[in-house]
KOLTORKE-76488 format. One record per residue: residue in three letters; x, y, z of N, C-alpha, C in turn. Coordinates in steps of 0.1 Angstrom, whole numbers, plus 5000, padded with zeros to 4 digits. Layout:
ALAXYZXYZXYZ...
This chain:
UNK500849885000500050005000500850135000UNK502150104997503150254998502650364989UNK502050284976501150374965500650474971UNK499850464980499150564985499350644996UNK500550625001501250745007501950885000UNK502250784988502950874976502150954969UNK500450934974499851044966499351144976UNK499451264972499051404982497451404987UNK496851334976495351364974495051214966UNK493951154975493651014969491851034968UNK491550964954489851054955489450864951UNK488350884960488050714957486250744952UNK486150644946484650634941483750544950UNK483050594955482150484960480750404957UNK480850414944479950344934478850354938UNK477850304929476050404929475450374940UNK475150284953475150234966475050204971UNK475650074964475149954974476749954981UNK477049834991478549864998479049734993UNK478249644988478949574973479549604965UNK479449724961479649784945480949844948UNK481849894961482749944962484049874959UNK484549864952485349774950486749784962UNK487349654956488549604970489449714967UNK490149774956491149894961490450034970UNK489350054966488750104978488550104989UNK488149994989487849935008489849885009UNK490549885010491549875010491949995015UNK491650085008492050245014491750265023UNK490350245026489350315038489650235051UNK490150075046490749985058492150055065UNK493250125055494450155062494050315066UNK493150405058492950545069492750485082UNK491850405082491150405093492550355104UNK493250245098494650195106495350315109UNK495450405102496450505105495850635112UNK494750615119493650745123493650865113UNK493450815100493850925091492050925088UNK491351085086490151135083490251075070UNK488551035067488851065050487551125050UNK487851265039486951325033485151325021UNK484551285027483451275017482651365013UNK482551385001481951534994480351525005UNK479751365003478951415010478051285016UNK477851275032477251135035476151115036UNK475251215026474151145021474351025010UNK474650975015474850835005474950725011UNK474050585006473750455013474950395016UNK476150395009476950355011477950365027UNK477750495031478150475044478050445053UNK476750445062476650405069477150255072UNK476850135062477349995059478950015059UNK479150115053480950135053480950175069UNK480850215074481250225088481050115096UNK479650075093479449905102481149845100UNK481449855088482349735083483849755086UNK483749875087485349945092485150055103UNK484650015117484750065127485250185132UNK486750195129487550285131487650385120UNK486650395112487350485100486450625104UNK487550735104486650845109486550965099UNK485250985094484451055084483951185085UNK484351315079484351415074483351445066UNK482651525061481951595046481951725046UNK481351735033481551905033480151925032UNK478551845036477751865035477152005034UNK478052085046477652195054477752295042UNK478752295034478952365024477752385013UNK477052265009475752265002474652325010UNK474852335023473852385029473952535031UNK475052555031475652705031475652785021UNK476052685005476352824996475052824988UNK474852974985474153024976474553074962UNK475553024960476353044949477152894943UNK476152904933476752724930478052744919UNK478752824915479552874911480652884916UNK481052864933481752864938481452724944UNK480752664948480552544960481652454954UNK481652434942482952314942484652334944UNK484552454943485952544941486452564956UNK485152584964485752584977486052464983UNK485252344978485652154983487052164981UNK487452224963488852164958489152244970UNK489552344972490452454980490952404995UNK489852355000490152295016490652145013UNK490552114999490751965003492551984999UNK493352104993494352074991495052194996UNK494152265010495052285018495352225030UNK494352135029494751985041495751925032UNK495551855021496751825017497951805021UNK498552005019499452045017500251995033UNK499451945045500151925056499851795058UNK499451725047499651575047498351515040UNK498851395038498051315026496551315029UNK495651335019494351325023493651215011UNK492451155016491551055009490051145006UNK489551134997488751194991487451124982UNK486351104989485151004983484351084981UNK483751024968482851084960481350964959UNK480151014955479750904949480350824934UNK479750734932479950664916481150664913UNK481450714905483250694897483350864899UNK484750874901485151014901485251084894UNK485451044881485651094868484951054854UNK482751054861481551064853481151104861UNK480951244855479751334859479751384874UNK481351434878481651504888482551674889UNK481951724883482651844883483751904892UNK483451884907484551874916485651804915UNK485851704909487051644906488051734898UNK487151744883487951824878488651984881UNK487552034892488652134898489452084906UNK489351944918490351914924491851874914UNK491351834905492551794898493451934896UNK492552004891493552134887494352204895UNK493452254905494152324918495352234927UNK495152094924496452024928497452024917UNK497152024907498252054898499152184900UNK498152294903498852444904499452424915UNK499252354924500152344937500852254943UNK501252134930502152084931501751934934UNK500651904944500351804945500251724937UNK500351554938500251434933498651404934UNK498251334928496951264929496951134922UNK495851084932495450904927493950904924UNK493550834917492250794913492350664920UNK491250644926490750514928488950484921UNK489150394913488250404902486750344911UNK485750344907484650264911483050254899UNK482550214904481150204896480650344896UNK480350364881479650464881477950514883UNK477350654885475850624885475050554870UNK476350574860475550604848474550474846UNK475750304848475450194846473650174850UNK473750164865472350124866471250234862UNK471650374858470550424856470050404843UNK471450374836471150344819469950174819UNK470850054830469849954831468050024837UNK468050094842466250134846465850184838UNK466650274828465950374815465950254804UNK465850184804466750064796466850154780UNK468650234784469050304773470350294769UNK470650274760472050244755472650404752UNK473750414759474350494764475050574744UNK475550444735476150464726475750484715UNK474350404716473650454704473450564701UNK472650634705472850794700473250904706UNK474450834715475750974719474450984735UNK475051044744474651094757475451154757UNK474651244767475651414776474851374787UNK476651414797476651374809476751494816UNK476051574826476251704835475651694842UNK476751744853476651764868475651854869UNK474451824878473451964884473852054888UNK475252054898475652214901476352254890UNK476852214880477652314875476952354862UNK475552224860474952354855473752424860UNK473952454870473052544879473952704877UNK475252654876476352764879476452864861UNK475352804853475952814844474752964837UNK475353064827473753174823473553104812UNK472653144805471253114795472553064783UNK473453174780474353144769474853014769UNK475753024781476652874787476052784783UNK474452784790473952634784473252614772UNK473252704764472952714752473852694741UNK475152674746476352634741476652464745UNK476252454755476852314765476152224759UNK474952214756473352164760473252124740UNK473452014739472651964727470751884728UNK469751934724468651894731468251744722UNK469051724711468551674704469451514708UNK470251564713470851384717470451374739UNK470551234743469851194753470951324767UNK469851284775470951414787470551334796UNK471851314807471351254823472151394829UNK471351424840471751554852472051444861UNK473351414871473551394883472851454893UNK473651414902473651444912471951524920UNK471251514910470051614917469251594931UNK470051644940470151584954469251664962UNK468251774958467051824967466651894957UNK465451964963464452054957464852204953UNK465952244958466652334955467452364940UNK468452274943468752204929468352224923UNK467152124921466152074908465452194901UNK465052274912464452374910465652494896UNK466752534901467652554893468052484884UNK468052364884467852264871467152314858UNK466052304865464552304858464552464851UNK464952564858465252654852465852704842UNK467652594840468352594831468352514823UNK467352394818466852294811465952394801UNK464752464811464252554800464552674794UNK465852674789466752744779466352654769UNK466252524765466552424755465352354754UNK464852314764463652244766461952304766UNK461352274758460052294761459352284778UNK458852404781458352354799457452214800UNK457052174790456452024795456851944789UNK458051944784458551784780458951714794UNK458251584788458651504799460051414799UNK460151454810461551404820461051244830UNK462651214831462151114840463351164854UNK463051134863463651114877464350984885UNK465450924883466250784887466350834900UNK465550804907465750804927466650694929UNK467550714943468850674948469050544937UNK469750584924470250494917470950434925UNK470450304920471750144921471050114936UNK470050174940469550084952468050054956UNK467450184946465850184948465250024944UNK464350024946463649894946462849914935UNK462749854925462149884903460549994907UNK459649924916458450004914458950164921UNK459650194928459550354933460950404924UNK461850344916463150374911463050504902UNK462150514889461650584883460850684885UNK460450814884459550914887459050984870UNK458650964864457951054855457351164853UNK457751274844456751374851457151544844UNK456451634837456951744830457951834833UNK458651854829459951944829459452054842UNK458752134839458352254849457552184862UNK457452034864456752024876458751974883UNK459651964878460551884887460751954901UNK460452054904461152104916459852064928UNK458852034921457251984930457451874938UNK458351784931458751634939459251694953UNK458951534961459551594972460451424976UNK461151334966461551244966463251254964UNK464051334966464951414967465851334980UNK466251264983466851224999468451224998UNK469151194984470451194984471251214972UNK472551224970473251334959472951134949UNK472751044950472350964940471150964930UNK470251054932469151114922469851174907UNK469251074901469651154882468051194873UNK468851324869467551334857467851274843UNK466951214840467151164822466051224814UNK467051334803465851424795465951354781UNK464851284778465051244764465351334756UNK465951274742465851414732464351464728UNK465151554722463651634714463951634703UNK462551604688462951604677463751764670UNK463751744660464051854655463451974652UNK462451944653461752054651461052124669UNK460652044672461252084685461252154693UNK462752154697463152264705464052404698UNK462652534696462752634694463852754692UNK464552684702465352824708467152794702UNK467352654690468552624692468552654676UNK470152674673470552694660470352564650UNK470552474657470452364650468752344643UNK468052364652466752404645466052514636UNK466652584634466852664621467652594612UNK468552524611469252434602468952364596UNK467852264601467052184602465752184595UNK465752314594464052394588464552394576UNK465952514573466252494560466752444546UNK467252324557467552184550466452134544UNK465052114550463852084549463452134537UNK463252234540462952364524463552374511UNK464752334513465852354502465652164495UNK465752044503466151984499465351864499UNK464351874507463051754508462251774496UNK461751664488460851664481459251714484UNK458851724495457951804503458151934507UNK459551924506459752084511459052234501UNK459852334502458952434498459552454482UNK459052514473459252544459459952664459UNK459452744464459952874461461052874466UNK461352804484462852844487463952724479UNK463452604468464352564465464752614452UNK464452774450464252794435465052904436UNK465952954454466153074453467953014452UNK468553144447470353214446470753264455UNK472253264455472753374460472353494458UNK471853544442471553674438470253694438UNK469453604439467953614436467653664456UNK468453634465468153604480468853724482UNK469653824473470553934481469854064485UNK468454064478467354234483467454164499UNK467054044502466254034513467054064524UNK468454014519469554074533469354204540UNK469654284522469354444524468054434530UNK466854464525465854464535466154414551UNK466354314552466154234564467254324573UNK468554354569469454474578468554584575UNK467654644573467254764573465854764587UNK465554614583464654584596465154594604UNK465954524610466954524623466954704630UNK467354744616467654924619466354974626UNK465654944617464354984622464054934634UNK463954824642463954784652464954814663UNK465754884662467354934673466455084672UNK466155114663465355304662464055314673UNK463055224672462255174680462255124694UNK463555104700464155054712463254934718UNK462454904703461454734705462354574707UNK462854564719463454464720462954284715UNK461454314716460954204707461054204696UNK460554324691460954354677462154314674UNK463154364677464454354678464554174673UNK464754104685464653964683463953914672UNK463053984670462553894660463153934647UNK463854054643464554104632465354014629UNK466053974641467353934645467753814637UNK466253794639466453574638466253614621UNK465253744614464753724599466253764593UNK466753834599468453824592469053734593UNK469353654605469953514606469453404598UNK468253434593468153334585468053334570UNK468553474569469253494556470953404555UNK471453404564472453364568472453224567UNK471453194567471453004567471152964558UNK469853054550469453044539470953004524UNK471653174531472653174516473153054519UNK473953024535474752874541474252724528UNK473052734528472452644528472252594507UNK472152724503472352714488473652674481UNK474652744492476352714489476352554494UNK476252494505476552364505475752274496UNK475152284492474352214481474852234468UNK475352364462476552324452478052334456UNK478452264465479552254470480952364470UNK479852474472480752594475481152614490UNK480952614500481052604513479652574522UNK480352574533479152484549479152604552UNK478152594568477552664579479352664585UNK479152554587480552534595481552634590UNK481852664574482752764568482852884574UNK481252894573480953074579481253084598UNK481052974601481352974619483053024619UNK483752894611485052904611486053044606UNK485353104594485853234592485253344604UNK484553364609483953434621484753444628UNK485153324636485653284647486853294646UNK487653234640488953294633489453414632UNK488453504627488753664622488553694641UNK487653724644487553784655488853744666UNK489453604670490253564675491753624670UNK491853624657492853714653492753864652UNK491753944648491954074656491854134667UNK491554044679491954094692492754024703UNK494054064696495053984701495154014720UNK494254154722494354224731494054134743UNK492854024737491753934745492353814743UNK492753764732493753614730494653564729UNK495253694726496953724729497653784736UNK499053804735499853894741499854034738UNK499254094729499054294726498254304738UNK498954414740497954524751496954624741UNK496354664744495254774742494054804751UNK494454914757493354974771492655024768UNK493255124753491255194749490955144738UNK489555204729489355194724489955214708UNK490555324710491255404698492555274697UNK493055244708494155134706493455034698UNK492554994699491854844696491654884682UNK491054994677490955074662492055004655UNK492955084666494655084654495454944652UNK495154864658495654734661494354664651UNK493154654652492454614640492654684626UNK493254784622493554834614494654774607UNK495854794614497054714613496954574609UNK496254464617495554344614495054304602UNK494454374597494054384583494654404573UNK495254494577496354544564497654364562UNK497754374574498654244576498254094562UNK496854104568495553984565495654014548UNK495354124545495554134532497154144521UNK497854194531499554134522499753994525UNK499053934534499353774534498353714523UNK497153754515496653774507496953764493UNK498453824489498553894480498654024475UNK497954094486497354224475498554344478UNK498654414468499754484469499454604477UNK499854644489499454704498499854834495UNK500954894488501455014484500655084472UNK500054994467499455034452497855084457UNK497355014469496055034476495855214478UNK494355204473494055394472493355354487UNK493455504497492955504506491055484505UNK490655494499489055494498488855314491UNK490055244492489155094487488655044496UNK487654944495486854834503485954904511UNK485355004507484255054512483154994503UNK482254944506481654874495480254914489UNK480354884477479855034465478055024467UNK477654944480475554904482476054964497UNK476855054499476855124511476055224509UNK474755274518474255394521475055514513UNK474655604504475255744499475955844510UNK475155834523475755954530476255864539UNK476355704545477355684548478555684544UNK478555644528479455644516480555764516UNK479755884516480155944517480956014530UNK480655994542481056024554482455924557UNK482555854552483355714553484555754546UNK484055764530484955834519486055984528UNK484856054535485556204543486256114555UNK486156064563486755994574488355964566UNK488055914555489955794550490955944546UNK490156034540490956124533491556244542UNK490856214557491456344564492456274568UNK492456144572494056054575494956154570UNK494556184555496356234549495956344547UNK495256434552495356554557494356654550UNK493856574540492756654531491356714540UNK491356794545490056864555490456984552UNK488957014556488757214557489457264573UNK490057324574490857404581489557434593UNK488457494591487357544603486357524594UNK485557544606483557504602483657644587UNK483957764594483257834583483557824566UNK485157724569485357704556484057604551UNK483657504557482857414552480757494544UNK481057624554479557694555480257784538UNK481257834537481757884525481857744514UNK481657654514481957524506480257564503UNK479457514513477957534511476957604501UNK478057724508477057814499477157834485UNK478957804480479557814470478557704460UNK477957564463477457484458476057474459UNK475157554465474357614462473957714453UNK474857814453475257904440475057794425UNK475757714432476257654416475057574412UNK474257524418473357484416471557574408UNK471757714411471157754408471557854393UNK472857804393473457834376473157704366UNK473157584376472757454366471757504355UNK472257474342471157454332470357364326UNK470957254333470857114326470257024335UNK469856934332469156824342470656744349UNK471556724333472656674344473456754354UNK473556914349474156964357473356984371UNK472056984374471756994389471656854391UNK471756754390471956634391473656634401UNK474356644391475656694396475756764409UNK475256894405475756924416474656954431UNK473256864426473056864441473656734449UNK474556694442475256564445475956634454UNK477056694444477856774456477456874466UNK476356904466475756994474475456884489UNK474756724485474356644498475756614502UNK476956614494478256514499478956674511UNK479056784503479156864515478556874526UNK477156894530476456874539476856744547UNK477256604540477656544549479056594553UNK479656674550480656694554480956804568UNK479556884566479456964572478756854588UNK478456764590477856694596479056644606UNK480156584597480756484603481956564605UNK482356704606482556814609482056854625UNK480856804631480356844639480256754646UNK480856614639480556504647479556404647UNK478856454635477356394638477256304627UNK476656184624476056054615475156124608UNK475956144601474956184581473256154582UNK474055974585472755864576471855894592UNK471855884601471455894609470556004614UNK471056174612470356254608468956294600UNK469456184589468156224579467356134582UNK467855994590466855914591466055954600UNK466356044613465656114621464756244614UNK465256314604464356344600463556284592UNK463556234589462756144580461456114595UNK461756014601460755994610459956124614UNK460456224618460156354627458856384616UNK459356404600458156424587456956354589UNK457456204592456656094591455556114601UNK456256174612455256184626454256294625UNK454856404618454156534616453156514603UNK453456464597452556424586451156324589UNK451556274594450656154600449256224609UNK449956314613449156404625448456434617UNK448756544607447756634595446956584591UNK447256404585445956334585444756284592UNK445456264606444256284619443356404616UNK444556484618443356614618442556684604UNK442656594593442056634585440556494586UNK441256414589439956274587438656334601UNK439556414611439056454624437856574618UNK438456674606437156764603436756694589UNK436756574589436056494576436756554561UNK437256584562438056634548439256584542UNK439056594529440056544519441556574524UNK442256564520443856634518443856764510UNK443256694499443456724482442456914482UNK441856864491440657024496441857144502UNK442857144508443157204518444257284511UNK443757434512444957574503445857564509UNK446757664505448157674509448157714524UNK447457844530447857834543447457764552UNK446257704546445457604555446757484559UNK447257424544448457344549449057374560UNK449857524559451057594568450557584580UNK448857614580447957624598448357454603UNK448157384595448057224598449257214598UNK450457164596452057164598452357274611UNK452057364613452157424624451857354638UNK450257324633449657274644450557124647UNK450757064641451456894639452756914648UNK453457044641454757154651454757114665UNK453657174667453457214686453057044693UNK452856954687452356814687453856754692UNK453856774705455156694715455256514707UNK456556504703456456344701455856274712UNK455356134710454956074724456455984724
């Protein structure tokens, strides 16, 4: 048994609960702590297996951190503080460390104990044992390999936000939750299940796997009732969430994928979406980012989301026409994303510093230029106004175009020079003789103005789009108040207009 002097930190499994199930290098350990009045640690002795372990080894004297589950309110920390005391006991001599089931299925604690003994130097031993998975897989009677299982601990995904498990969480292959050891839990469970899960898909409940007796083993029963139970007695409780089909569960990317695989490529599917292009599908982008706009102006956060998803699935749409003629995957577009972003902020994944903003500018700036001479492109021959791209908005186009060229110094000196630019091209406008020439030059008359804007600091495109609305609001009114004295539009003279635009004036936005 020298083995296990030699480890700083020895973590044993105490398999699902019967005190059969423990195997001999186990009870081997717990026979020489006990010979050496050495504590051994258990995450936690709500579990059947103890008490019988004690009958059987008399002298063995038993620790938990039960007090800890009962204490924290932050399941984000509760394992971190197990690792932390268990390897500053350690550090003043060897410590034994029991878990239920196997230590390394479906224990999140382990894996911080492993780490934090790594950073401090400590040894560690596994002592292996039966895991919960076995008998809970024999009561669900489910084969663990047929269609892939995900295995998660209830605290850590209690510890986890909407995103995390929205990332973690596939709904469409089988899930077992550990550990779900009271009503507390579950309840936090249940909460982060319905990220993914429909509130009434039914769930099943494995009460103290590996010891229940077949008729009470199982609990059946809707996602939003789990926290109702009150069959909860020990950390051997698992939940098993069957999958969901594909169509499904609502809230996952894969179900949008799913739809327009359907559409595009089922003989049932739709006609029209298997009939569309890259070019035939490019208005709807544009529209669909104009929606969005529209929705961020409105401060309609539903709205919002729902724009959100009608542009995203532009996104899947084009995805989805390109993998079908073997021009690229979903996967392509994740990979250039993720890639790009990871390489321009070296600030966050690498070694560059950058504290403000303006730094982050110049360093993505630089990045690019990089990205494009590894490219090819001949970087010296590049005019400052390329890659502004030519279905950009006019007066962003243009404000963008004035942003590159004051780099190298081309600006008006003060405002009044820009109000002298103004006027000069209004003159000139009313010398136009020609349809092309005021064409012309009310061109240059809007590209000044934006200049005079972004001069002051202010968004061109943004401007007019505010006035635009402000028209829209005032206009709107005039119609009230004309349908209000039963009258046409088409009836109403000139100053009658000017009375009614006035009156629309004094009309406080709501």
């Amino acid at each position: 048994m020298s083995d296990i002097k030699q480890a700083a930190v020895t973590i044993v499994g105490l398999g699902p609960g019967s005190l059969t199930d423990v195997t001999l290098e186990a009870h081997q350990v717990f026979t020489q702590a006990a010979a050496t009045n050495q504590t051994v640690y258990f995450r936690t002795t709500i579990h059947p297996t103890v008490e019988p372990l004690q009958q059987s080894i008399p002298d063995l004297r038993i620790e938990s951190f039960d007090r800890l589950y009962e204490e924290s309110d932050e399941w984000d920390t509760l394992y971190q503080r197990i690792a932390d005391e268990l390897c500053t006991f350690a550090v003043q001599g060897p410590v034994v460390y029991a878990v239920p089931g196997h230590p390394l299925v479906g224990d999140t604690s382990i894996q911080l104990l492993l780490k934090s003994a790594r950073e401090r130097g400590l040894t560690t031993r596994i002592v292996a044992g039966l895991s919960l998975i076995e008998p809970a897989c024999t009561l669900l009677e489910l084969d663990p390999f047929a269609n892939g299982l995900q295995i998660v601990d209830a605290i850590e995904l209690a510890s986890l936000s909407a995103e995390e498990i929205a990332g973690k969480l596939i709904p469409t292959v089988p899930l077992l939750v550990v550990q779900v050891y009271n009503r507390r839990v579950a309840s936090t469970v249940k909460l982060a299940l319905s990220e993914c899960y429909p509130d009434d898909w039914s769930v099943k409940l494995v009460r103290a796997t590996g010891i229940a007796d077949e008729e009470n083993a199982l609990l059946e029963m809707p996602l939003h009732e789990l926290d109702r139970d009150t069959a909860f007695t020990n950390h051997l409780s698992i939940l098993y969430v069957p999958p969901v089909g594909a169509m499904t569960s609502l809230r996952l990317p894969e179900t949008l994928r799913y739809i327009i695989m359907r559409l595009r490529r089922d003989p049932d599917g739709c006609p029209w979406d298997r009939q569309q292009t890259h070019q035939s599908l490019k208005r709807y982008v544009i529209e669909e980012s104009y929606e969005v706009v529209e929705a961020l102006e409105e401060d309609d956060m539903d709205h919002l989301a729902e724009e959100l998803g009608d542009l995203l699935l532009q996104v899947y749409l084009h995805a989805e026409v390109a993998r079908q003629s073997d021009e690229f995957t979903l996967g392509d577009v994740y990979e250039h994303i993720n890639a790009k972003m990871i390489r321009r902020h070296p600030h966050v994944f690498g070694d560059r510093e950058a504290h403000t903003a303006s730094q982050v500018i110049q360093n993505w700036e630089e990045i690019k230029k990089q990205e494009r001479a590894a490219a090819g492109k001949d970087i010296a021959a590049e005019s400052v106004l390329d890659r502004v791209p030519q279905a950009t908005p006019a007066l962003m186009m243009a404000q963008e175009y004035q942003k590159r060229v004051v780099k190298t110094g081309f600006e008006f000196t003060s405002l009044e020079g820009v109000y002298a630019k103004i006027a000069e091209e209004l003159a000139e406008i009313k010398q136009a003789s020609t349809v092309e020439e005021q064409i012309e030059e009310i061109g240059d008359l809007l590209f000044i103005v934006a200049k005079l804007a972004r001069f002051m600091k202010i968004d061109a495109e943004e401007a007019l789009r505010a006035a635009n609305r402000k028209f829209r609001r005032r206009f709107q009114l005039m119609e009230g108040y004309a349908r209000a004295e039963e009258r046409a539009l088409t009836s109403y003279s000139v100053p009658e207009w000017e009375a009614l635009w006035e009156r629309a004036k004094a009309q406080k936005a709501e």
